[in-house]
Structure formats: C-alpha cells, structure tokens
N, C-alpha and C positions, 0 to 999 in steps of 0.2 A: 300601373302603366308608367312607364320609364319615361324622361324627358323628351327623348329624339319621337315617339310614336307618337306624343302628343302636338308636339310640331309638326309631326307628317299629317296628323288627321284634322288639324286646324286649318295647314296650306290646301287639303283636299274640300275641307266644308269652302273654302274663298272661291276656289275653282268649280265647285257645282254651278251647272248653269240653272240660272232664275229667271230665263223667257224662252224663247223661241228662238229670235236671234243669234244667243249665245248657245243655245244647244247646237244651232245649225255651225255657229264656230268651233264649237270644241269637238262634232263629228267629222268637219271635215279636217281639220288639223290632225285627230285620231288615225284618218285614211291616209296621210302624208307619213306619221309617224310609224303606220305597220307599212305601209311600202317603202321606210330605210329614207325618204327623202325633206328629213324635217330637219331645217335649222334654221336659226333664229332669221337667217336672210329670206323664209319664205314667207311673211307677212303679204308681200305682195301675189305673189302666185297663192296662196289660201284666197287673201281675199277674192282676186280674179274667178277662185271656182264657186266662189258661193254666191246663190239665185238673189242677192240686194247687195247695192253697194253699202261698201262701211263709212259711212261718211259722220254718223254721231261719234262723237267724243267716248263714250262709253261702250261701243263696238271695239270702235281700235285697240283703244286699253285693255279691254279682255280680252281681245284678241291676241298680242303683246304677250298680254300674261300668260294668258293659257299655252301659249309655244312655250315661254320662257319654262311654264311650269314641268310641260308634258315633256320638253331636253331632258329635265332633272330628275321626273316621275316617268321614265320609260313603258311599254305596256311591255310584258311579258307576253312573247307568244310561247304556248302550248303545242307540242306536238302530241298528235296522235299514239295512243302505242299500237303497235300491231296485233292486240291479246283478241 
C-alpha cells in the first residue's frame, strides 16, 4: 500500500461513526451530499434536519468534520447501465 491510500483509509477509520448520534450525522450530511447541496456553510441546515439538537461539544465537531471530510471524500454516484 502506497502512502496516499493509507492516509485515505486512516481519515476514513476517524470518520466512521461510533454511536448513533453520529450515524444519524453522517447519514444526513450523505443525503445533502448526493442532492449536490453540501458545503461547509451547511452545518446549520444539517443540523436543523436532524430529529436532536447538536448541542454537545462532540456532535458539532463531528459534525464539522464529517462535511469538511465528505467535500473532500465525494460519494460517487453510479449510474445504471441500460444492459
């Protein structure tokens, strides 16, 4: 493994979520990102959609992070083939 994949798979292990909270973040931030409407200014509309506010110290920070990450780790959409 070459240097650059092992920095990608180290920033990916930081960005798994480890509750429920943060699953619930990184899903909805995911749905901002496949509807084209994610930038780092949408901290606050993320949080607005999700069912608790983020009011812990460690919500927001992952929260934060995971936009900052998900900019830079795009998801790839797939298109269907027509076969």
């Amino acid at each position: 493994m070459h240097a650059g994949a092992k920095s990608a798979s180290i920033a990916l292990i930081h960005m798994r979520p480890s509750n429920e909270r943060e699953l619930a973040i990184a899903r909805t931030v995911d749905s901002f990102a496949l509807e084209g409407t994610l930038r780092l200014m949408a901290i606050e509309e993320v949080a607005a959609t999700l069912g608790f506010p983020v009011i812990h110290k460690c919500d927001s920070a992952y929260l934060e992070r995971y936009i900052k990450w998900r900019m830079a780790s795009p998801i790839l959409k797939v298109e269907a083939s027509g076969k």
